[in-house]
N, C-alpha and C positions, 0 to 999 in steps of 0.2 A: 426225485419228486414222485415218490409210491403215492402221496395223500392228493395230486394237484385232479385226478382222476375222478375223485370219488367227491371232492367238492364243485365238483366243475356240474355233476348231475342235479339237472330240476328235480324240484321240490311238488311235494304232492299237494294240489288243492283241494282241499276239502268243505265242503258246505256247510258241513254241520255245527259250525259255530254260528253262521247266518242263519241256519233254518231256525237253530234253539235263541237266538235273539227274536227272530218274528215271534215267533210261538211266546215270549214271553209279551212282546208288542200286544199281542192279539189278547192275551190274558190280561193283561193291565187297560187296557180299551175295554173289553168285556164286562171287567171291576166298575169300571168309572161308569158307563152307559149302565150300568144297574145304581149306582151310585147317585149318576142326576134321576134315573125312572120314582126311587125310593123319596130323595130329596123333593121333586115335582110331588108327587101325592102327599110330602107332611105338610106343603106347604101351601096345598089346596086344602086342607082342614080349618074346618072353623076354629072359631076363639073358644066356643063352648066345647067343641072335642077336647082343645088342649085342655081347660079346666076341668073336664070330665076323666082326663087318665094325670089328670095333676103336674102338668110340664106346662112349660114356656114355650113361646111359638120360638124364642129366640134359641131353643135346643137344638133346632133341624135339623141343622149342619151337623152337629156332634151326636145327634143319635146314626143318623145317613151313614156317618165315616164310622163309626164305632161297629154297623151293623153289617155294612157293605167289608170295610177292611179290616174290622175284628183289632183296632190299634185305642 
């Protein structure tokens, strides 16, 4: 039993799979709170703004996601 030795040692814990998931939490939180900042302001525009750059009030959401997450 040369191997029962060498599996019998703990294992290292390491963080940094937790900290790179926050840091991705915090980024995606980040997205979205600019996300609704941008959405709230199209959606305080009047009716004459939207007809003045030629969109539908009904675009908000799809210009927001398109400008916030570029998809």
């Amino acid at each position: 039993m040369t191997f029962a030795a060498s599996l019998a040692l703990p294992r290292r814990l390491t963080l940094e799979p937790i900290a790179r998931k926050i840091e991705q939490f915090r980024a995606a939180r980040a997205k979205h709170s600019k996300y609704l900042a941008l959405l709230d302001e199209l959606q305080n525009m009047s009716n004459r703004d939207w007809d003045d750059i030629g969109l539908s009030r009904l675009n908000a959401h799809e210009i927001a996601r398109q400008t916030v997450y570029g998809r």
